[in-house]
C-alpha positions as CSV (number, residue, x, y, z in Angstrom):
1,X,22.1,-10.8,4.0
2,X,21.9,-14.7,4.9
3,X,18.2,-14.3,5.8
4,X,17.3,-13.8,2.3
5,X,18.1,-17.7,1.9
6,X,15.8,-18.5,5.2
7,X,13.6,-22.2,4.9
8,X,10.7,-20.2,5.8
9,X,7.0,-21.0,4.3
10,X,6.4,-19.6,0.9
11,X,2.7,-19.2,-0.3
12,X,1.9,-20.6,-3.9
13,X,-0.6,-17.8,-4.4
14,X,0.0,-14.1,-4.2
15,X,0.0,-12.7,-1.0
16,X,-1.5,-9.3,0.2
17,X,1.2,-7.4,2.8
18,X,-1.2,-7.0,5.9
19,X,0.5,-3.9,7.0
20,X,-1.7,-3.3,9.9
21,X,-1.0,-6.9,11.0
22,X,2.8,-6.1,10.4
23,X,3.2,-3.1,12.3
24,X,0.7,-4.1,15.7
25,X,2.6,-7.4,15.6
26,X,6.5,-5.7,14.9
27,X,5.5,-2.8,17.5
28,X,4.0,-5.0,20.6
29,X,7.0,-7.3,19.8
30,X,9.2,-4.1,20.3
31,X,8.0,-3.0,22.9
32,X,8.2,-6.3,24.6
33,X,11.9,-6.2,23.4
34,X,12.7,-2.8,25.2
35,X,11.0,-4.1,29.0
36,X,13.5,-7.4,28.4
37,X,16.1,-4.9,27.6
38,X,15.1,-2.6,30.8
39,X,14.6,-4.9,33.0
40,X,18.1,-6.8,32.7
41,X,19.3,-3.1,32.8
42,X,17.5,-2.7,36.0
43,X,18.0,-5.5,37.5
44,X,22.2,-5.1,36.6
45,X,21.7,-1.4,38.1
46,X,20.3,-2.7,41.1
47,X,22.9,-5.1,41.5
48,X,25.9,-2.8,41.1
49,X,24.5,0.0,43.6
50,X,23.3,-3.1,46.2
51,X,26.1,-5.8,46.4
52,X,25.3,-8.8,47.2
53,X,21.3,-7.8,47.0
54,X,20.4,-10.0,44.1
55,X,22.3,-13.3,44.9
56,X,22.5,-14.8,41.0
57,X,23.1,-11.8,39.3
58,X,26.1,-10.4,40.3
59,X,27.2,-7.0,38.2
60,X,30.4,-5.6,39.8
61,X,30.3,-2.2,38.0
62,X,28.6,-0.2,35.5
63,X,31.4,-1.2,33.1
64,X,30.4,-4.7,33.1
65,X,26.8,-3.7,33.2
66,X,27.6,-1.8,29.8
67,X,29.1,-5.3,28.4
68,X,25.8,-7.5,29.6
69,X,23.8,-4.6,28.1
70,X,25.6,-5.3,24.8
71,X,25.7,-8.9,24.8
72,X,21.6,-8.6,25.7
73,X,21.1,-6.6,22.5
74,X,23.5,-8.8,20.4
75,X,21.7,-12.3,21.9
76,X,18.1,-10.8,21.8
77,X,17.9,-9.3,18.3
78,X,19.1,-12.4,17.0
79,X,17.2,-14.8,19.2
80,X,13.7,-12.8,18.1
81,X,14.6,-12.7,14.6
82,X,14.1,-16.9,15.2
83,X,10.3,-16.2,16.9
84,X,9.2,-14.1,14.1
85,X,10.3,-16.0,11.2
86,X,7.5,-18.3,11.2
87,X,4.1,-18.2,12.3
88,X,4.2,-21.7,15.0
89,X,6.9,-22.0,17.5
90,X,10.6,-21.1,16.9
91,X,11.9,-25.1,17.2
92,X,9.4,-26.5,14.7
93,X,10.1,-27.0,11.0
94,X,11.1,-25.1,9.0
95,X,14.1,-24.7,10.6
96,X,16.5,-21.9,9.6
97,X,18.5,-22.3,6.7
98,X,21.9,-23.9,7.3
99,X,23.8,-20.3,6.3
100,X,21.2,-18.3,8.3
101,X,21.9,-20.2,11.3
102,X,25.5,-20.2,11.2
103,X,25.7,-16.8,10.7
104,X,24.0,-16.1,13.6
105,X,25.7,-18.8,15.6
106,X,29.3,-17.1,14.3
107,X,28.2,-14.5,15.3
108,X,27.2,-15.2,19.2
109,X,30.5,-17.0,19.6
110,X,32.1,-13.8,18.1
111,X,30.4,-11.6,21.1
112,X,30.9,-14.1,23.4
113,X,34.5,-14.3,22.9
114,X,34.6,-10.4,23.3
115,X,32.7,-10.3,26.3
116,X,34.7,-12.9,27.8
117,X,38.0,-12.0,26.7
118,X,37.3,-8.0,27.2
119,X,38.2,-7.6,23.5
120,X,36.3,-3.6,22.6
121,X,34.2,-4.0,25.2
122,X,35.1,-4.7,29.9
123,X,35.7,-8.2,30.6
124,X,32.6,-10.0,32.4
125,X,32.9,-14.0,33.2
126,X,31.8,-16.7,31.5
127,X,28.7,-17.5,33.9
128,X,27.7,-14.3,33.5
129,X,27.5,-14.8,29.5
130,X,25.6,-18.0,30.2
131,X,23.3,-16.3,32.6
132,X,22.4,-13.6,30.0
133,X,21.7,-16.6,27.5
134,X,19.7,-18.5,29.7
135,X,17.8,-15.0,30.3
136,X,17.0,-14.2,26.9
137,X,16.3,-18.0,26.2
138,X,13.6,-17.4,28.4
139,X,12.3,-14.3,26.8
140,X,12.3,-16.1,23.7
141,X,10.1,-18.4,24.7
142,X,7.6,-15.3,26.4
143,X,8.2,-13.5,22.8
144,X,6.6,-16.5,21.3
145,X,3.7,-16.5,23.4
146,X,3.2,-12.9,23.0
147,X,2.9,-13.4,19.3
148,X,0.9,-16.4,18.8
149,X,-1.5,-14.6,21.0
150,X,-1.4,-11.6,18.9
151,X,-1.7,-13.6,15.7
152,X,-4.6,-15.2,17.2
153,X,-6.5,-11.8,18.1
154,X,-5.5,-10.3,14.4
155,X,-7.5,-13.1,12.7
């Protein structure tokens, strides 16, 4: 509900919904969304069934996998709703309104807390939870590239 109260840019003029633009720009993102999604799933499968192949990433069993899964979907959704709320970067102004961004930010420290502390969902340490954020941080910034660029081809 917060992001009804988001600082985002609001045209003096009527505006026309561009569903065409909408929907190539929400589906590319989404399928962008799934490969991040796959590929940490992938890359924590491979890591379970060959110990000690992937040095950084280590995923002791599919349990944990299952808890990295859902802290990926928890941290992604959120982190993309930031990269399509505005049509520039994600860290330029406007920035998100003060109860939009708390929410959110409750809401990761919520996760991470249940990751961490095994609370509904298997245990997984703490680096791991920072190595999952630093991963979607990363896609955040790809996300962003992939929809400027679309934004640019739509015009």
């Amino acid at each position: 509900m917060t992001i009804a109260y988001d600082n985002t840019y609001v045209s003096k003029k009527p505006i026309r919904w561009q569903m065409k633009k909408i929907l190539t720009t929400s589906s590319i993102l989404g399928v962008f969304a799934v490969i991040q999604s796959m590929l940490l799933l992938f890359i924590g499968y491979m890591s379970v069934k060959n110990p000690g192949s992937i040095s950084i990433f280590q995923v002791g069993n599919l349990s944990q996998l299952q808890t990295i899964m859902f802290l990926q979907l928890v941290a992604g959704g959120h982190l993309l709703l930031f990269v399509t709320r505005q049509t520039r970067w994600f860290f330029e102004r406007p920035f998100p309104a003060p109860i939009l961004f708390w929410a959110i930010v409750i809401t990761q420290i919520f996760a991470a807390c249940a990751c961490y502390l095994g609370w509904f969902v298997p245990r997984i340490s703490l680096w791991m939870i920072c190595e999952i954020w630093i991963y979607n941080i990363a896609w955040m910034f790809i996300l962003n590239i992939i929809r400027m660029i679309i934004e640019k081809v739509q015009k």
